[in-house]
C-alpha positions as CSV (number, residue, x, y, z in Angstrom):
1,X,3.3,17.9,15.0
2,X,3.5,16.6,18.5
3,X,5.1,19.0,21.2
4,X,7.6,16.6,22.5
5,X,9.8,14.0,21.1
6,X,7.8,11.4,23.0
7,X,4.7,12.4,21.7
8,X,5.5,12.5,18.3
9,X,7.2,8.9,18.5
10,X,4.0,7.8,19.6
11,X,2.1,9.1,17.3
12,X,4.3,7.0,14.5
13,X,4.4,4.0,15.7
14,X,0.2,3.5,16.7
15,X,0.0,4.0,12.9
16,X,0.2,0.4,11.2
17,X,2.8,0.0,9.0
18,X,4.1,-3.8,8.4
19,X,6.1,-4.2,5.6
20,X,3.9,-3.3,1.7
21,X,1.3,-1.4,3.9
22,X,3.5,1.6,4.7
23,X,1.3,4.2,3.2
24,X,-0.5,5.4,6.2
25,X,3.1,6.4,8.0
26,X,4.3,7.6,4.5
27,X,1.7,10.3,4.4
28,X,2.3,11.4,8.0
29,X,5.7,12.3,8.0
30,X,5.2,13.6,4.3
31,X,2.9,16.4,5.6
32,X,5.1,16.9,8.8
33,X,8.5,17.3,6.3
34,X,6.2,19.8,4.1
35,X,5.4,21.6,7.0
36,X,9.2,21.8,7.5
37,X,10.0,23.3,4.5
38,X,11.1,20.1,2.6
39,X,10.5,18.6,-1.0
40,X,8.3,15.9,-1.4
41,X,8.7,12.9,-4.1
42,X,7.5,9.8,-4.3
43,X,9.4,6.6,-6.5
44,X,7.4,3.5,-8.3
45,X,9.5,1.0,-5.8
46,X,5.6,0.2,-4.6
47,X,4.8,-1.2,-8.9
48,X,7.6,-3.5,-8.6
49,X,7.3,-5.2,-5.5
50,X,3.9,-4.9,-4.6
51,X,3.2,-2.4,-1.6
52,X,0.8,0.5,-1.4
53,X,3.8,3.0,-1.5
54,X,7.0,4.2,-3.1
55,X,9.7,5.0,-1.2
56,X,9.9,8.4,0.3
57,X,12.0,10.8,-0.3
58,X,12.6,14.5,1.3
59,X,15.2,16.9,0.6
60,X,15.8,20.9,3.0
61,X,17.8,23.0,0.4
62,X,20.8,24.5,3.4
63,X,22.2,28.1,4.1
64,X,25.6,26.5,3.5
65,X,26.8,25.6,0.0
66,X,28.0,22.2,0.6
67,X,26.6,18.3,-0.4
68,X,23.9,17.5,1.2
69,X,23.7,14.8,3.7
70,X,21.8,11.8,4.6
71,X,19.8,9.9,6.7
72,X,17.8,7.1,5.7
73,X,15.5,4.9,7.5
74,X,12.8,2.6,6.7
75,X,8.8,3.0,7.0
76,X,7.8,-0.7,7.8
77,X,7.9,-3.1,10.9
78,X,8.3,-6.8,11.0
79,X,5.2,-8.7,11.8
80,X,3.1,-8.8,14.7
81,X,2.7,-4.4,14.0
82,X,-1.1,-3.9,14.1
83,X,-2.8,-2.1,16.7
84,X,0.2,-1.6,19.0
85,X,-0.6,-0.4,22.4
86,X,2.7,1.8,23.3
87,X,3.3,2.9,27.0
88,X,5.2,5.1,28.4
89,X,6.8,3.3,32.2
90,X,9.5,4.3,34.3
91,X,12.2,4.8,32.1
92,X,10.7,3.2,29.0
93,X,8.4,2.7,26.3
94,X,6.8,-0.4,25.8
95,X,3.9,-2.4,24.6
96,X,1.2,-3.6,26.1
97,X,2.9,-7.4,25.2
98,X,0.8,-8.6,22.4
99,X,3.2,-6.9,19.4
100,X,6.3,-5.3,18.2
101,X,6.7,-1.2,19.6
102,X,8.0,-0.3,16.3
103,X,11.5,1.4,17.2
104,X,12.8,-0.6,14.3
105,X,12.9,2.2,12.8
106,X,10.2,5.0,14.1
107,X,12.9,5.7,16.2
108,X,15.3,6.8,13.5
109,X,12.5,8.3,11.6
110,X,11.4,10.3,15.0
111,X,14.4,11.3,16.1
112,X,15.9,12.5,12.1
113,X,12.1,14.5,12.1
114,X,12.8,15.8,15.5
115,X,16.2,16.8,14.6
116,X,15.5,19.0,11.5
117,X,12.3,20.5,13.1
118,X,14.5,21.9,16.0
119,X,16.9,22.9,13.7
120,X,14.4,24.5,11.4
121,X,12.8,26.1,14.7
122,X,16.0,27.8,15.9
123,X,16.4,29.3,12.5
124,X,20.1,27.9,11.9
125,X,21.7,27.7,9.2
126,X,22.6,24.3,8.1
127,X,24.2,22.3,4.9
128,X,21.3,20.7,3.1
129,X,19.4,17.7,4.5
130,X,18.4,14.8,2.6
131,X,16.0,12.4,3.9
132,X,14.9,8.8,2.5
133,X,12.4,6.9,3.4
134,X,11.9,3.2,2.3
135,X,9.6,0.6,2.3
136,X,9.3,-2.8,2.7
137,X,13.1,-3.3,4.2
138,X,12.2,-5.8,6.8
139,X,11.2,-8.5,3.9
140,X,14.5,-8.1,2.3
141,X,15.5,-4.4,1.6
142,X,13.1,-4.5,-1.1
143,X,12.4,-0.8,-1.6
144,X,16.2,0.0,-1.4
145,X,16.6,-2.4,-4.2
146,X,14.0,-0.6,-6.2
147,X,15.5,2.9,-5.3
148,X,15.5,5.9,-8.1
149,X,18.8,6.9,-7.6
150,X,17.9,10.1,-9.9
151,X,16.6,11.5,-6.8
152,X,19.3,11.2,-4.4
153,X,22.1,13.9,-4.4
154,X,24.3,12.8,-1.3
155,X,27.3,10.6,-1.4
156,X,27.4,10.2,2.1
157,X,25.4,9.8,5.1
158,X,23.8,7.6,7.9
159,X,21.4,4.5,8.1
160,X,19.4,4.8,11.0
161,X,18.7,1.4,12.0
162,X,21.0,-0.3,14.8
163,X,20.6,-0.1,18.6
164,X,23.0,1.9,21.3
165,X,22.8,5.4,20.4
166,X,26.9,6.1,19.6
167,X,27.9,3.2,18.0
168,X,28.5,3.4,14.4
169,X,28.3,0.2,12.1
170,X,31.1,0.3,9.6
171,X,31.0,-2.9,8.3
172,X,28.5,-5.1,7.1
173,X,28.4,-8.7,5.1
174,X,27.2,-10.1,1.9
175,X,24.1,-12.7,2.2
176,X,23.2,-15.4,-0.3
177,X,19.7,-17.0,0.1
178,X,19.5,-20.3,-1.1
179,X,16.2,-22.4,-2.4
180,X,16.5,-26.0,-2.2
181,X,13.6,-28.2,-3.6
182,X,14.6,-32.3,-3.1
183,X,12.4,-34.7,-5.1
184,X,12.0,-38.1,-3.7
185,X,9.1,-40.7,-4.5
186,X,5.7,-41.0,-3.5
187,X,4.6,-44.2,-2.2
188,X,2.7,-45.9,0.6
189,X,4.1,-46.0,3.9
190,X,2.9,-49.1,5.2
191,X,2.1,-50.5,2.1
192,X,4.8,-50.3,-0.4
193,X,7.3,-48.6,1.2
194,X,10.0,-50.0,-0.6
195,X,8.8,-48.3,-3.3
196,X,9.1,-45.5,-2.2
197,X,12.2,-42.8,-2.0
198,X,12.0,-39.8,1.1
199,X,12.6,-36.6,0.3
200,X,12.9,-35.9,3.7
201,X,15.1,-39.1,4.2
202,X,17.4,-36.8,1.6
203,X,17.0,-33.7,3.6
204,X,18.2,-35.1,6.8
205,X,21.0,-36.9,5.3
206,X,22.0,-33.7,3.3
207,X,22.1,-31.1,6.6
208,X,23.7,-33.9,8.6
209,X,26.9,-33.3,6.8
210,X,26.8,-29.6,6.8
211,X,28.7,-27.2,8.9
212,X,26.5,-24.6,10.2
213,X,26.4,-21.9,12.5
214,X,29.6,-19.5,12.8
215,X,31.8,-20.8,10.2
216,X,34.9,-18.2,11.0
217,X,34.8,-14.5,12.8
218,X,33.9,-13.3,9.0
219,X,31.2,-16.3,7.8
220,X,27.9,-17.8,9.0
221,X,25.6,-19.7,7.6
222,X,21.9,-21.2,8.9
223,X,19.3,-23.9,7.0
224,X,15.8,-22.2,8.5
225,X,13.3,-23.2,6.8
226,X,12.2,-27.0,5.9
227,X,8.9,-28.1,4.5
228,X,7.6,-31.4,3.4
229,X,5.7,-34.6,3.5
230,X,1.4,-34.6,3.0
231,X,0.5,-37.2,5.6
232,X,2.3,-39.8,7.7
233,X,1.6,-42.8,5.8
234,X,3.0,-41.5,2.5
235,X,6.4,-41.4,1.6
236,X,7.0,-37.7,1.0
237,X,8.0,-37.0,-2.7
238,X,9.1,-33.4,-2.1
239,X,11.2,-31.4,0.4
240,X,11.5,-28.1,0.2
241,X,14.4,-26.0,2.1
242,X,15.2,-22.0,2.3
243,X,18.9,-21.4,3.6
244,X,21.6,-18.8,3.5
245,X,24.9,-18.0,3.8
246,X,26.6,-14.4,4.5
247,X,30.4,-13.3,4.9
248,X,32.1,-10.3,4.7
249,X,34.4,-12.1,2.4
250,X,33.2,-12.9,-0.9
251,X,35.4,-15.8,-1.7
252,X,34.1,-17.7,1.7
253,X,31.0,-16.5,0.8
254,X,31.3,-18.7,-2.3
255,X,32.8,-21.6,-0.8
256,X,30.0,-21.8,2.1
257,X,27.8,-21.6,-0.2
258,X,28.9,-24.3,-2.3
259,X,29.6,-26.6,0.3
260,X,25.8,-26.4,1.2
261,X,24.6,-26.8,-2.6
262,X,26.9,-30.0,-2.8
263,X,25.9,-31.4,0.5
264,X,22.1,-32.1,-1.2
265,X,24.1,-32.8,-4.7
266,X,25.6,-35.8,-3.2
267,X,22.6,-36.8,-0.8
268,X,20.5,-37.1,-3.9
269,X,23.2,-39.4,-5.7
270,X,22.7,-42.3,-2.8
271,X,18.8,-42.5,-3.0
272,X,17.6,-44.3,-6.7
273,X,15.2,-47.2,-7.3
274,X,15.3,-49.3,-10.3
275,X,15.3,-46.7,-13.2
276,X,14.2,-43.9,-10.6
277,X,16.7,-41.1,-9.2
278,X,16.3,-38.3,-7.1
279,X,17.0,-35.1,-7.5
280,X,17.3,-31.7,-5.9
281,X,16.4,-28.3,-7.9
282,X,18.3,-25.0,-6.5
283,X,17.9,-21.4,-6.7
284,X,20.6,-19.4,-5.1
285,X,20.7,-15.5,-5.3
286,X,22.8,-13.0,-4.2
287,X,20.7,-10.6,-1.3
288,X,23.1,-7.7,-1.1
289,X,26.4,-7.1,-0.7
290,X,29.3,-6.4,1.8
291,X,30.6,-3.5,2.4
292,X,33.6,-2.1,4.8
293,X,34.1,2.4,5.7
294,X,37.6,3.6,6.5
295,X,37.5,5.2,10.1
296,X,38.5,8.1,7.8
297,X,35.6,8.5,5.4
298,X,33.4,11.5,6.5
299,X,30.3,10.0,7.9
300,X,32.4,7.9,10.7
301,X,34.8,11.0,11.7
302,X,31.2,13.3,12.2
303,X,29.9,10.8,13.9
304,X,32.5,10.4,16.4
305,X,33.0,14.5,16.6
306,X,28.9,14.4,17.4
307,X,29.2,11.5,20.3
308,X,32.2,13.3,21.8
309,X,30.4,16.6,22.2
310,X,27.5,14.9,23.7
311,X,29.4,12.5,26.3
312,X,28.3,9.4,24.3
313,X,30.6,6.4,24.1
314,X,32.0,6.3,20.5
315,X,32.6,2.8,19.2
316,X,32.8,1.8,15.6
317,X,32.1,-2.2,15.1
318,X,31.5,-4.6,12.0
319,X,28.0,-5.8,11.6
320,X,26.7,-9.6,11.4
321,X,23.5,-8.4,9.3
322,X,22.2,-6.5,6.2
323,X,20.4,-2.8,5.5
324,X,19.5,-0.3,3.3
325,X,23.3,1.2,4.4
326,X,24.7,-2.4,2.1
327,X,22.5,-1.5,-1.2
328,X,23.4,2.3,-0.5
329,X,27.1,1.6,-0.3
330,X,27.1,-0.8,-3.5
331,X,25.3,2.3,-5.0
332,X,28.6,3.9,-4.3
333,X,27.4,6.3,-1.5
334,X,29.4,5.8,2.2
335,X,26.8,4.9,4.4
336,X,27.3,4.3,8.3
337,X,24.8,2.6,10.0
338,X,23.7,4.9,13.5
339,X,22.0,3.7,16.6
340,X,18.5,4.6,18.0
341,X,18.5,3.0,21.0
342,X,15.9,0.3,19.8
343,X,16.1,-2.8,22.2
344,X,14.8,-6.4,21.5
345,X,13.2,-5.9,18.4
346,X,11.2,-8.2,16.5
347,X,9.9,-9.1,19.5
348,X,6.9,-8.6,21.4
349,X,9.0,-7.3,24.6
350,X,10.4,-4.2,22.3
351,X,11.1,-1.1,23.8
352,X,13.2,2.3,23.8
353,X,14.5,4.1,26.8
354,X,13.3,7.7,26.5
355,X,17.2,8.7,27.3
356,X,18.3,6.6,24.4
357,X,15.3,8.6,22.4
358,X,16.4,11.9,23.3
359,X,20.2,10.8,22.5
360,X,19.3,9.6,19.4
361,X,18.0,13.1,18.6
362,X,20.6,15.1,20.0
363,X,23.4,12.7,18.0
364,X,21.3,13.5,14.8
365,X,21.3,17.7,15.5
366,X,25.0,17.5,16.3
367,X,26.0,15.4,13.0
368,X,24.1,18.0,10.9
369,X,26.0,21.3,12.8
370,X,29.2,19.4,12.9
371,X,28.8,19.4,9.4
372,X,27.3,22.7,8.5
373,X,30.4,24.4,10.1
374,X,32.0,26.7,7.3
């Protein structure tokens, strides 16, 4: 391993890792968490959805007989993550401009590695240490979905995959994605286009009556994807729309949903032509589900006891997204989601403060001694 934090963060994110190639990173931190002194397993997740492989998953047996506790991140980056060009300036690291750094999440896997190798290095003792490793969450938390819970022995512990180091994530909503496919008819466009019904025509129509945005301080809901149409001078017969909805209430949950789903229901009921009506196919599907701590469960009072001995700002807050921590917590585990410091991800002007790095790793060493106190 690298000699200093820095070093070693570097060295993880110049390895390419988008999401379903995550092996290369994979293999890297699985020798480094050997070399530590941890057990090494693999899962199938990779068979089901179809990367190159299975989640990761480590465990340090402890000095202190106690559960073991855990930290999870994730092993892939969002597209563009090839060939990234990291550079350390002024206070900072950042990329040369042309891709993603990769703090989402190399920074939680860095600074959890870092953690337990300085631990491991001073020879204290410690509760056990569980580490997971998934894949393929940036395309929809598919390798926490696919999880062998058979190998996981914590009930509690930390997602490691928000941004100011200190603030704890507590909260987080359910998401619905929603597949719309309108058929229209095909006809010519200067022609015959009286014979013709537009699917986009429907479309528009549909989303024109929609409320979208921020429903309430608990709902939102987006239409982001719409595609259609061959060339200009046909009538397009198909439409084809990708939405969602999320809430951290289920029963608005339902009724934005629904309200979305009837909004193309009753657009397609205006358009018909002599025995010909349209018609709009829909595939809706639940992503993950909501999920609310008590400042009193475990993981959120270590957390804050950790900030507090480190100067940090302590802040708990509800979430507007989804991550591993929502499949985790439906799994019945209480799962806090932790900052890294990670700023303006997904985007090509990523980076990470190296104070924000080296908090990130502190926090981590001072959640596992807070709780390895007998």
């Amino acid at each position: 391993m690298k000699e200093t934090l820095v070093e070693y963060f570097i060295s993880l994110i110049t390895i390419d890792s988008e999401s379903k190639d995550e092996k290369a990173i994979a293999m890297k931190i699985a020798d480094d968490l050997k070399s530590l002194g941890a057990e090494i397993s693999f899962d199938n997740a990779n068979e089901k959805i179809g990367s190159n492989v299975g989640n990761l998953y480590a465990y340090l047996s402890g000095d202190i007989n106690k559960e073991p506790i855990l930290f999870c991140t994730h092993l892939d980056t969002v597209v563009p993550g090839k060939g990234i060009k990291p550079i350390v300036k002024d206070d900072r690291i950042i990329t040369d401009g042309t891709t993603i750094l990769g703090a989402d999440d190399k920074s939680g896997i860095a600074e959890v590695i870092w953690a337990v190798k300085q631990i491991k290095s001073a020879n204290e003792k410690h509760a056990p240490i569980e580490l997971l490793f998934t894949i393929s969450e940036e395309i929809g938390l598919l390798g926490a979905k696919n999880i062998d819970h058979s190998k996981l022995k914590s009930k509690f512990g930390y997602a490691l995959d928000s941004h100011e180091v200190g603030q704890l994530t507590i909260g987080a909503p359910s998401q619905n994605s929603m597949k719309f496919t309108i058929h229209g008819k095909e006809s010519h466009a200067g022609g015959e286009p009286e014979l013709g019904i537009s699917a986009i025509q429907i479309a528009a129509d549909a989303i024109s009556k929609m409320k979208l945005g921020r429903i309430d301080d608990e709902t939102t809901c987006n239409v982001g994807i719409i595609k259609g149409g061959t060339a200009t001078n046909i009538i397009p017969k198909e439409v084809f729309i990708k939405a969602e909805a999320r809430s951290h209430d289920p029963i608005k949950l339902q009724n934005t949903t629904d309200n979305i789903k009837n909004a193309f229901i009753k657009s397609v009921q205006k358009f018909k032509l002599a025995d010909f009506r349209a018609r709009v196919d829909s595939d809706i599907k639940l992503e993950y589900s909501s999920f609310k701590l008590d400042k009193n469960d475990k993981c959120v009072q270590l957390a804050e006891k950790a900030s507090e001995k480190l100067g940090l700002t302590t802040n708990t807050v509800i979430g507007g997204g989804g991550s591993d921590a929502n499949i985790l917590n439906a799994q019945g585990l209480k799962i806090a989601i932790a900052g890294t410091g990670m700023n303006s991800v997904h985007t090509v002007n990523e980076y990470i403060k190296l104070k924000d790095l080296e908090n990130g790793y502190l926090w981590v060493t001072e959640v596992i001694r807070e709780y390895s106190k007998v």
